[in-house]
N, C-alpha and C positions, 0 to 999 in steps of 0.2 A: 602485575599487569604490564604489557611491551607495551610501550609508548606508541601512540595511536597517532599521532602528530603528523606524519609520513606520508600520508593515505588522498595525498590529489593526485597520486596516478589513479587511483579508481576508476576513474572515469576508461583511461586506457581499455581497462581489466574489460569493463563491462559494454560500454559503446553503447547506452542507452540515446548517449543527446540525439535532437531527430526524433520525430515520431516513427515507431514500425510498423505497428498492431499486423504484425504474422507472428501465430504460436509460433514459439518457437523451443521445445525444452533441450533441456541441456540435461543430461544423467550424471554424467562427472559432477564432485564439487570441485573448487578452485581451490577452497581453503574450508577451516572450519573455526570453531569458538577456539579452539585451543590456540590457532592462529596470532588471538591476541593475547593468552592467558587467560581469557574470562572464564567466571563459571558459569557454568551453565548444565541443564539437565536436557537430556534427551527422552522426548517421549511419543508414543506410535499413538495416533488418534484414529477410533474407527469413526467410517461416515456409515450414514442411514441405507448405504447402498453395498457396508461392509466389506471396504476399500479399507488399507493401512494406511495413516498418510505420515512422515517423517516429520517432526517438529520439534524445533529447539527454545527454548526459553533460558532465558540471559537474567541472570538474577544481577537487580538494581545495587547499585554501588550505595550499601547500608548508609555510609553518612552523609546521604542526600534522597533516602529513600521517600519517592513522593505518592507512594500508595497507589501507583495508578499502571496500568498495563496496557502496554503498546502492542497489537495483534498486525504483523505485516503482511499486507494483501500483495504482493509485486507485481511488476508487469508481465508482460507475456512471451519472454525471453527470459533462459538461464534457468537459474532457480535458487532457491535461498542462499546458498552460499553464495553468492556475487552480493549480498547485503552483510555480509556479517561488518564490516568496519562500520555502516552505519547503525546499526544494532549496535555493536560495542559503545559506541557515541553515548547514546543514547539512553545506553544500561549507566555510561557511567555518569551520564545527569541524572540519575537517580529513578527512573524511567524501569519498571521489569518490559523487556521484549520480546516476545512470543515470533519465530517466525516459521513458515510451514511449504512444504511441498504440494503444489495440485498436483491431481492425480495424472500419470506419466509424464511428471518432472519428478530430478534428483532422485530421491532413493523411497518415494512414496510408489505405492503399486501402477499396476500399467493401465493404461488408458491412452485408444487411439484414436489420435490427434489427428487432424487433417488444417493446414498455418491458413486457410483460407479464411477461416471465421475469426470471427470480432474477439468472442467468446464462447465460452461452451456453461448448458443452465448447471452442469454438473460440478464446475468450479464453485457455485454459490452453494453447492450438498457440503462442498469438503470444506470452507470458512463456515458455514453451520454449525458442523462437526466440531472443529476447531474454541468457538465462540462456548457453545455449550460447555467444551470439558475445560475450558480456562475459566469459563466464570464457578463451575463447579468447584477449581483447586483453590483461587483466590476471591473467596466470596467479602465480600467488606471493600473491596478495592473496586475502583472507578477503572474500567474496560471499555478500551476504544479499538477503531479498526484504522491502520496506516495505510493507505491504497495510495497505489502509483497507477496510472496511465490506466491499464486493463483491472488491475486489482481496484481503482475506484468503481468499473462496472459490477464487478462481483459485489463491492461491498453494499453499494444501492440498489440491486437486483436482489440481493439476500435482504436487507433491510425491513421488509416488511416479517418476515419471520424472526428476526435479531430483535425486533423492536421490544425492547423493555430487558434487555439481556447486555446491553450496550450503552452506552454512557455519551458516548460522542464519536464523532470523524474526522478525521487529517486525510485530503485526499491533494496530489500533487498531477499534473494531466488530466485534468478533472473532467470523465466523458458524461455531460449533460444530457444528449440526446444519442443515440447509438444509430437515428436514421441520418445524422447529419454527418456522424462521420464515416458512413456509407457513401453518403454523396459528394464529400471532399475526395473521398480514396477512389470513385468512380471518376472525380473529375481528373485525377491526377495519373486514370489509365492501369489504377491500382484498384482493382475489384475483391470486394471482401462479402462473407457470406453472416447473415445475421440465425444464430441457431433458433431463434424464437421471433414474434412479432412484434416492431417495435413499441406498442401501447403498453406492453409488458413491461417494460423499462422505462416509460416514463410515465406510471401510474407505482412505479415501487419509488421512485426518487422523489415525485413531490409527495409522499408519504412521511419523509424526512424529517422530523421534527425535535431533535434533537442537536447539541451545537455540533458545528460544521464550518471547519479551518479551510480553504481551499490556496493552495501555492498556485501561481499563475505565471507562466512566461511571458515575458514581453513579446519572444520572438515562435511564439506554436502559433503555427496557422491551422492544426488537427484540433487543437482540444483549446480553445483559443481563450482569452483573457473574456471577451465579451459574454465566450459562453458563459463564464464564471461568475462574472458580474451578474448575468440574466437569471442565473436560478438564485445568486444572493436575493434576489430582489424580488422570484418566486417564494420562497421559500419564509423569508423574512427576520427577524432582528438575530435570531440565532448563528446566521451564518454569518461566514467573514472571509474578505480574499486579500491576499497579501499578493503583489505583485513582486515580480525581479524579474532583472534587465540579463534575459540568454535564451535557452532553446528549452526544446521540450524535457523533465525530467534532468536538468541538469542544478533545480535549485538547493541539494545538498553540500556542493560544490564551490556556492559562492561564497568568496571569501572578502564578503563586506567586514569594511575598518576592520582589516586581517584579524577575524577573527578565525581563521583556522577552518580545515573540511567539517563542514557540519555545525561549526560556530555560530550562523547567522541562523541557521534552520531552527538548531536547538533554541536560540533566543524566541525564536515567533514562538513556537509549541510553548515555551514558558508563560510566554505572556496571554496565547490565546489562554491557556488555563488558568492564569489568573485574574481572568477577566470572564469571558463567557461559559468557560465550560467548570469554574471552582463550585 
């Protein structure tokens, strides 16, 4: 494996900090598994709507393997490739990680996009897809979903169909209500279209019953700390919000008591799992 050590230009690569939320896909990769030398398997998942979707899984670094399987929901820009360093991370805390194309992103089939919407409900078809044929391949193992910013909508809008297929949540920009962040993007002259109605979305989220890690910025005023707090405290003892001091989708990045890209991240997921979701 190439020393993975290197990877705080990431952030360059990708230009997540900031909230976006306009689709935005990218068909090039940047890089792949091979990138870092990890293994890894590539496999084509169908959805119920017999779509291809492109997906990699990163097998866990054997002498720290923790049985457990990370499925990554990403944001709504780029497409997996712009996460393989944190995958790699990830795989090699002992972590298997699952990551996937929505449909017309990277090299999953085509599907068109118009960047005005929040989300599309057809993203929650193709992590359905996804969920299913991974808990099919590693049955015994503990299965959760990684959501960032939009990939947390998808994973609590699919939620109520996952339920009992899924283990737990890690969600980072964590979008609690989908009409609020309609009405911060309105206030900000920034109009965005919702593909569904918003009770739809928050009748799948307080559905939620299951543990649930939530990262929180000090500094997103989109996807905001409070909201984060507000559904801990809907939701109840299950969930938990870890705060850090920076912007939106930037907390894989922070390199608290230098522990390195992805050092402090991986530390919370350690511990949330040792504690509420073992």
């Amino acid at each position: 494996m190439k020393a993975i050590c290197y990877i705080s230009v990431l952030v360059l690569l990708i230009g997540f900090a900031g909230p976006g939320f306009a689709i935005t896909p990218d068909r090039e990769y940047i890089r792949t598994p091979d990138s870092v030398a990890w293994n890894y398997e590539q496999l084509s998942i169908k959805t119920k709507d017999h779509l291809e979707l492109n997906t990699w899984i990163y097998e866990a670094n054997k002498e720290r393997d923790k049985d457990t399987v990370l499925i990554l929901a990403y944001p709504d820009a780029g497409n997996m490739s712009y996460f393989v360093y944190h995958a790699a991370i990830l795989a090699n805390a002992g972590y298997t990680v699952v990551t996937f194309d929505y449909r017309g992103f990277g090299k999953s089939d085509d599907f068109e996009i118009q960047r005005g919407f929040l989300y599309y409900t057809e993203f929650t078809w193709d992590l359905e897809a996804v969920v299913v044929t991974i808990s099919e391949k590693f049955k015994g193992r503990k299965i959760g979903i990684w959501g960032m910013s939009m990939g947390t909508t998808i994973a609590s809008r699919a939620y109520p169909v996952l339920n009992g297929k899924i283990n737990f949540i890690i969600g980072e920009g964590y979008v609690t209500a989908t009409s609020a962040i309609i009405e911060r993007y309105q206030a900000l002259d920034k109009p965005l279209l919702l593909p569904e109605k918003p009770n739809k979305y928050k009748k799948a989220i307080k559905a939620i019953d299951i543990p649930l890690l939530i990262f929180s910025a000090s500094n997103d005023t989109i996807t905001t700390h409070q909201d984060a707090v507000s559904l801990c405290q809907l939701l109840g003892q299950n969930c938990q919000v870890v705060q850090f001091s920076g912007e939106h989708l930037t907390g894989f990045q922070m390199d608290y008591e230098s522990k390195g890209f992805g050092g402090w991240y991986v530390e919370q997921i350690n511990l949330f799992f040792d504690n509420a979701a073992s």
